[in-house]
N, CA, C and O atoms as a MOPAC input file, in Angstrom:
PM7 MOZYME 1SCF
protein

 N    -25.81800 1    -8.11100 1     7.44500 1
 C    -24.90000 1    -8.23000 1     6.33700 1
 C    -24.37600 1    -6.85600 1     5.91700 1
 O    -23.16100 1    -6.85400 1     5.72200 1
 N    -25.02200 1    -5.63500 1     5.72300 1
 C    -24.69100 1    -4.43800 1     5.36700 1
 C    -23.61800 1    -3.85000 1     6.54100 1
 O    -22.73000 1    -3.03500 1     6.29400 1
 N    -23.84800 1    -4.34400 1     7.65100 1
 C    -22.80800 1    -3.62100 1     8.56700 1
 C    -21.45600 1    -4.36600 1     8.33200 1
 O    -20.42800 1    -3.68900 1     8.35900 1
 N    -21.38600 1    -5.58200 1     8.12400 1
 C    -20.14500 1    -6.26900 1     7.52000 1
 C    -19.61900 1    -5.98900 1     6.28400 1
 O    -18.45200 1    -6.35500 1     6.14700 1
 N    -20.19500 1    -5.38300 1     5.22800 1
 C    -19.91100 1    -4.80900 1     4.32800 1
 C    -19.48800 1    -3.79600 1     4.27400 1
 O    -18.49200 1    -3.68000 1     3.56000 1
 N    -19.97700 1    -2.63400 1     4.94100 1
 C    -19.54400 1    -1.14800 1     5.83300 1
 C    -18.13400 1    -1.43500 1     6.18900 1
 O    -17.03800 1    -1.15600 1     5.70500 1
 N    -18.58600 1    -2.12400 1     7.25900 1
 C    -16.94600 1    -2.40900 1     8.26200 1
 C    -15.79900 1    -2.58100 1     7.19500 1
 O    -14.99200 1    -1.71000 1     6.87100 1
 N    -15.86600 1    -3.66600 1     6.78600 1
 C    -15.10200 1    -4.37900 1     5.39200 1
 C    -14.52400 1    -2.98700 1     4.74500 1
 O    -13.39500 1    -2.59500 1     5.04000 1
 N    -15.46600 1    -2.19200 1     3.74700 1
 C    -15.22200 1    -1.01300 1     3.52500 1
 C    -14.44700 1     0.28100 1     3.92400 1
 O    -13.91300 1     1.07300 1     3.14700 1
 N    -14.49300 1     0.34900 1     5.41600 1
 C    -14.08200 1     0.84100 1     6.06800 1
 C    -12.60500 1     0.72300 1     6.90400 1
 O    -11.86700 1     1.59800 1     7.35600 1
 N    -12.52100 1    -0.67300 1     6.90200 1
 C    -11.35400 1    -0.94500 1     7.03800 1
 C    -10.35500 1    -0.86900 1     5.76600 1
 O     -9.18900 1    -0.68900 1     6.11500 1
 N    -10.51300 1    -0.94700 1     4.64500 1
 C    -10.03100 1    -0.84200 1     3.32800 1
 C    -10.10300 1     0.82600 1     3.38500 1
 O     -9.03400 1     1.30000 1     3.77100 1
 N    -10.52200 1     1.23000 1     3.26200 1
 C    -10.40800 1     3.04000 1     3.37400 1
 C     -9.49700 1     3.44400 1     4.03200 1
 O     -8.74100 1     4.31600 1     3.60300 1
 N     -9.36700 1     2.89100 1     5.23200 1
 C     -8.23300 1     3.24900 1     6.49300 1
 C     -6.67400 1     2.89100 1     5.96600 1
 O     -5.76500 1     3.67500 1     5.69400 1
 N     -6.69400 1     1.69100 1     5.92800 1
 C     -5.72800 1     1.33600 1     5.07800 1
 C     -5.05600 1     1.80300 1     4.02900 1
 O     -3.86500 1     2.09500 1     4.14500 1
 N     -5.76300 1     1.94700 1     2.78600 1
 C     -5.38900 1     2.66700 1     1.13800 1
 C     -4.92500 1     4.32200 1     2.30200 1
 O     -3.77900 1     4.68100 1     2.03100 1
 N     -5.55400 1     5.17500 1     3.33800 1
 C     -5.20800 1     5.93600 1     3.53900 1
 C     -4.05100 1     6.18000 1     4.55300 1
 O     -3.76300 1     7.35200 1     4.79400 1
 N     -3.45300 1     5.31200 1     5.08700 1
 C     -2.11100 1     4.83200 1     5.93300 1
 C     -1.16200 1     4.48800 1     5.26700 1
 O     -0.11100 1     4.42500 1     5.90500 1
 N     -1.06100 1     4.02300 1     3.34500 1
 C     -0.59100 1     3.73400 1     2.89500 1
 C     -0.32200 1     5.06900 1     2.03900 1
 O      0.87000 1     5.32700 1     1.87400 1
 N     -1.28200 1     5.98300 1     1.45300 1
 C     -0.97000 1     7.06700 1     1.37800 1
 C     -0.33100 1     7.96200 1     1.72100 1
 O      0.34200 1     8.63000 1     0.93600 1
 N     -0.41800 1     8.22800 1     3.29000 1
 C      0.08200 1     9.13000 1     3.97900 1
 C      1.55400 1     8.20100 1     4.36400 1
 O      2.07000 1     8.84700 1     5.27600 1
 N      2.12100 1     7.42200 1     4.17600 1
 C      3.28500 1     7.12700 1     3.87100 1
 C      4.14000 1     7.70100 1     2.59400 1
 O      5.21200 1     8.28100 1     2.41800 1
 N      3.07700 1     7.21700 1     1.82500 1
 C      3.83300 1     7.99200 1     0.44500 1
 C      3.86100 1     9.50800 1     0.60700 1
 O      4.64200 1    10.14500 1    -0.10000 1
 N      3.09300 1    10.12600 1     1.45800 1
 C      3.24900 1    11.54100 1     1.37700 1
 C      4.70800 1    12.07500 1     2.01200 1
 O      5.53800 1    12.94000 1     1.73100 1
 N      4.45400 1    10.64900 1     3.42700 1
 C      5.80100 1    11.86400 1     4.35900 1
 C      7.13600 1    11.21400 1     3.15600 1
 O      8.06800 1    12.01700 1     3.11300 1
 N      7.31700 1    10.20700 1     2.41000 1
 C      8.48700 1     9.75300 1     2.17600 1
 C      8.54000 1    10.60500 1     0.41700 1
 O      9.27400 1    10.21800 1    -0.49300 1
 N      7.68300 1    11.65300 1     0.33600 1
 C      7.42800 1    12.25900 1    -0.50100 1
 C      8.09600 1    11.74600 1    -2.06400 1
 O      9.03800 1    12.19200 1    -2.71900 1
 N      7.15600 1    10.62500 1    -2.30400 1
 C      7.21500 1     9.92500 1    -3.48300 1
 C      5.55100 1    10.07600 1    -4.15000 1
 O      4.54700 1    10.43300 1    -3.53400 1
 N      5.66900 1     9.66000 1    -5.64700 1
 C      4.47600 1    10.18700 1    -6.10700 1
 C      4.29700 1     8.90000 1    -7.20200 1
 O      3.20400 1     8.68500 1    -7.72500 1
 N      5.37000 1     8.15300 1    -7.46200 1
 C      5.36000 1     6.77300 1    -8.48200 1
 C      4.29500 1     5.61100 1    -8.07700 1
 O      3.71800 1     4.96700 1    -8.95300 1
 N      4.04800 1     5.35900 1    -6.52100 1
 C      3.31900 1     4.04900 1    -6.35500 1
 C      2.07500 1     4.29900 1    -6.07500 1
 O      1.60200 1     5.32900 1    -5.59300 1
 N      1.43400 1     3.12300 1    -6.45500 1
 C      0.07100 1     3.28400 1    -6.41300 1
 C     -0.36100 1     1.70100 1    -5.80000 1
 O      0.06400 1     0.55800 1    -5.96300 1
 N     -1.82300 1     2.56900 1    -4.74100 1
 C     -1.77300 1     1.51900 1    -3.84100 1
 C     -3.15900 1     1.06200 1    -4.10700 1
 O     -3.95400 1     1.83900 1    -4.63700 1
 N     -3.55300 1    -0.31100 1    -3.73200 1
 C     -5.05800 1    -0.77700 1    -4.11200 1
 C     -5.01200 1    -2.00600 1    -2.99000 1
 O     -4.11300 1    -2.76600 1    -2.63200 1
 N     -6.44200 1    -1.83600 1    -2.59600 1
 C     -6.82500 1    -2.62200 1    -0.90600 1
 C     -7.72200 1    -3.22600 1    -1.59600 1
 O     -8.38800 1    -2.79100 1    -2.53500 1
 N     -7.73100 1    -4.60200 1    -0.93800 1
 C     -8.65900 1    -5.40500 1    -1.26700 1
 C     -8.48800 1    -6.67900 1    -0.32700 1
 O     -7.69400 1    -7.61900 1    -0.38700 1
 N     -9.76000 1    -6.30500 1     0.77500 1
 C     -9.92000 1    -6.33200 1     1.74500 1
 C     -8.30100 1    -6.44900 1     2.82300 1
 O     -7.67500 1    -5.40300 1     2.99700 1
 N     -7.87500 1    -7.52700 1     3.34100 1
 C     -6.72700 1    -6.81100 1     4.05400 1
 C     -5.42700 1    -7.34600 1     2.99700 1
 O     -4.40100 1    -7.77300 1     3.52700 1
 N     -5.52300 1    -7.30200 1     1.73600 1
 C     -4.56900 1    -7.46000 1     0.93300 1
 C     -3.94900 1    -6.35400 1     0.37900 1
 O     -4.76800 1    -5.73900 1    -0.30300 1
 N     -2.63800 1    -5.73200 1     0.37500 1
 C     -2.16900 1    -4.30700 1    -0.39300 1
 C     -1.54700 1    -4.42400 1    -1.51300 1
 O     -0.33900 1    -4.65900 1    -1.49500 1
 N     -2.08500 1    -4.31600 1    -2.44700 1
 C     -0.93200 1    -4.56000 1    -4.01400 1
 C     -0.45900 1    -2.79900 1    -3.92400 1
 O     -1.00500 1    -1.70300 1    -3.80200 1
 N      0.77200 1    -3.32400 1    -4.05900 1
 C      2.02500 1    -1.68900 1    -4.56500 1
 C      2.25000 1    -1.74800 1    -6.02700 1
 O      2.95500 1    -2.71900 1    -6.30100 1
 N      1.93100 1    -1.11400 1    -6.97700 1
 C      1.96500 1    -1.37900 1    -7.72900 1
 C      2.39500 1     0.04500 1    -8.35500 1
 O      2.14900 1     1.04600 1    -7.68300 1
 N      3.07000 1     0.19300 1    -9.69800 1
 C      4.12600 1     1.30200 1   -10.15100 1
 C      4.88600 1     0.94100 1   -10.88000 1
 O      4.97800 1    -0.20300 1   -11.32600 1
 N      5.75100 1     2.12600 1   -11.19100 1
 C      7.06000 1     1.96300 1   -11.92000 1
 C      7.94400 1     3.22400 1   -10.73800 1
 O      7.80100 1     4.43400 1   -10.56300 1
 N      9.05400 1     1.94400 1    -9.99400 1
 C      9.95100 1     2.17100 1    -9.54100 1
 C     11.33700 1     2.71700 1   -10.64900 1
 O     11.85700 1     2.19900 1   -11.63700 1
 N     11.63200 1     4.30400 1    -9.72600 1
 C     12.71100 1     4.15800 1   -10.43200 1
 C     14.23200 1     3.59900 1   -10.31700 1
 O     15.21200 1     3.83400 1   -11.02400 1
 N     14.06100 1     2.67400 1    -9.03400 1
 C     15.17400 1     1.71900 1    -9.48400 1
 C     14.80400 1     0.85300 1    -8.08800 1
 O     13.93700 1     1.11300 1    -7.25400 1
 N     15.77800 1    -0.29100 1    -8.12100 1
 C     15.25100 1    -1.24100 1    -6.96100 1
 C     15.44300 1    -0.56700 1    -5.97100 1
 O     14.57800 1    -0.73800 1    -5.11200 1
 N     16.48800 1     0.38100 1    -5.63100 1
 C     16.27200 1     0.57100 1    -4.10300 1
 C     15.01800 1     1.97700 1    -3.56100 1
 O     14.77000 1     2.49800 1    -2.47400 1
 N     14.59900 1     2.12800 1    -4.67100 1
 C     13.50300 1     2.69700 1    -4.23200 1
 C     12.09800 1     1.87800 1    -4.23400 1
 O     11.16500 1     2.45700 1    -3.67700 1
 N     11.87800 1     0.79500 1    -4.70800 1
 C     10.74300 1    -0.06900 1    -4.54100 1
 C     11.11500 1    -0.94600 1    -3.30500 1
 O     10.31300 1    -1.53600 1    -2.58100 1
 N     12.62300 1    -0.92500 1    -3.17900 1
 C     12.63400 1    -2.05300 1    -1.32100 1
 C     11.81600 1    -1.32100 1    -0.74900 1
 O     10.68300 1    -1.66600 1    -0.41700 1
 N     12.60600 1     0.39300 1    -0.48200 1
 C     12.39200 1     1.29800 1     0.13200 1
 C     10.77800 1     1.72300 1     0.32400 1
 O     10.41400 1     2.31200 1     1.34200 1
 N     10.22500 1     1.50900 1    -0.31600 1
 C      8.62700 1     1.47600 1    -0.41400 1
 C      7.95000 1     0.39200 1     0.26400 1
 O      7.02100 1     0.49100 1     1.06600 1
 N      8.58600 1    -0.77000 1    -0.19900 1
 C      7.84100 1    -2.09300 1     0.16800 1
 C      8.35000 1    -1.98500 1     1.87100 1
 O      7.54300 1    -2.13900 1     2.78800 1
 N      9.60400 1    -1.73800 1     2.05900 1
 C     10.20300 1    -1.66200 1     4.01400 1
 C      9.38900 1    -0.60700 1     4.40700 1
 O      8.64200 1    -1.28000 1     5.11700 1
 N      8.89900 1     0.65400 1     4.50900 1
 C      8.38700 1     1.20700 1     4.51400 1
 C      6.44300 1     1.57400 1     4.84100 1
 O      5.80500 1     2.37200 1     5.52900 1
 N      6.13300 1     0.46500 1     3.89500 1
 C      4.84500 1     0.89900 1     4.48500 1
 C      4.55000 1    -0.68300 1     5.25300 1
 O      3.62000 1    -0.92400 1     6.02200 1
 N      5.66800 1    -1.69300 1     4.78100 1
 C      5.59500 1    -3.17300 1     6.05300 1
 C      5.90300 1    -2.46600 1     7.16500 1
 O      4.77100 1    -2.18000 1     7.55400 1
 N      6.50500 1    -2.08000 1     7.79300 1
 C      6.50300 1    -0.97100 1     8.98700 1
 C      5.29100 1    -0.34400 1     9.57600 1
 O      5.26700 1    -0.14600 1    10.79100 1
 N      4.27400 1    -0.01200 1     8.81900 1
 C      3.19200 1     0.26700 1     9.30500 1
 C      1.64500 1    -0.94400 1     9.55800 1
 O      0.82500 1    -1.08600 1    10.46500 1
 N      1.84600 1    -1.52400 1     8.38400 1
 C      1.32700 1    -2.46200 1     7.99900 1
 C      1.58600 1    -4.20700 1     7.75700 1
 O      2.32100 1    -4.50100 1     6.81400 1
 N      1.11200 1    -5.12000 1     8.42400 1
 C      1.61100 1    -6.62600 1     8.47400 1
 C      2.06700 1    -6.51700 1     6.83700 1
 O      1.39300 1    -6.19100 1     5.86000 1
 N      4.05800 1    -7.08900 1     6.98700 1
 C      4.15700 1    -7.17500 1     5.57500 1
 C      3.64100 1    -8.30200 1     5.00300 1
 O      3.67600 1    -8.30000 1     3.77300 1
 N      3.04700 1    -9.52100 1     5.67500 1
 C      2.40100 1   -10.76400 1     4.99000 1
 C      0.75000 1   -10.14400 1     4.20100 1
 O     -0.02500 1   -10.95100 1     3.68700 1
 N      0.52100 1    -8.97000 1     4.23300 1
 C     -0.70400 1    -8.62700 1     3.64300 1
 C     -0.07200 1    -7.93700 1     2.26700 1
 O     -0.70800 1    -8.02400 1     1.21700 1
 N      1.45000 1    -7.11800 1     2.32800 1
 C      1.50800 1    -6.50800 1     0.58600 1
 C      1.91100 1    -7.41000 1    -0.06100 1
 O      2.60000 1    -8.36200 1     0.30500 1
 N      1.39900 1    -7.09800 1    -1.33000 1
 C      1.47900 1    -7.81800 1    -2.49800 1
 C      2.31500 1    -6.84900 1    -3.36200 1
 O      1.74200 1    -5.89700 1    -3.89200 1
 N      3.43900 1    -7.01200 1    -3.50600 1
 C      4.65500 1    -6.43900 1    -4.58000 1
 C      4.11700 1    -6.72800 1    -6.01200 1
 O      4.16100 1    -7.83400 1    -6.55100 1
 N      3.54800 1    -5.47300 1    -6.61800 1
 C      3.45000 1    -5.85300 1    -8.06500 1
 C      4.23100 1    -4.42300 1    -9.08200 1
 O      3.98500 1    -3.79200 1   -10.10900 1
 N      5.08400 1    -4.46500 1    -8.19400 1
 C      6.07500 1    -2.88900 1    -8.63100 1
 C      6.74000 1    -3.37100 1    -9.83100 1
 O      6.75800 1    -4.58300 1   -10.04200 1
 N      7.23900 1    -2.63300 1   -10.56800 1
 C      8.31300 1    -2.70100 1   -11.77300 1
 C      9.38000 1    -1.98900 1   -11.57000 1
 O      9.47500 1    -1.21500 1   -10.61800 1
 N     10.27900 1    -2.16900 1   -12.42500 1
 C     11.75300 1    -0.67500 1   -11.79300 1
 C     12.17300 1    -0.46900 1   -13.53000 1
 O     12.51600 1    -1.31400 1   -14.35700 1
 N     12.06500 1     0.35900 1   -13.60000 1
 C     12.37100 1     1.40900 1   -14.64900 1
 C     13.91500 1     0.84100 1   -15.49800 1
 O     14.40100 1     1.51200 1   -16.40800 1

């Protein structure tokens, strides 16, 4: 059970940090990301819609977009 918990863990780490290093190269600093297990809530204050598409197209590109969960706002 502890190694499934690890793993679990570990895969959530990888993730929150692929989702990061997106926000780094697209050098934005508004969204904030939270894993839970292979689910991604984006969550923030966008400052306008085409920068929350632009976020949400963006890290679906790296990541299955049927796993983010859009809980962005726009300014």
């Amino acid at each position: 059970m502890w190694l499934g918990i690890r793993a679990a863990d570990e895969l959530e780490l990888r993730t929150t940090q692929t989702v990061l290093d997106v926000f780094a190269v697209e050098a934005v600093n508004w969204p904030v990301v939270e894993v839970d297990g292979l689910t991604v809530y984006l969550r923030g204050e966008a400052p306008d819609e085409a920068a929350r598409f632009h976020i949400i197209d963006t890290v679906g590109a790296v990541l299955n977009p049927a796993n983010i969960r859009d809980e962005m706002t726009v300014r």
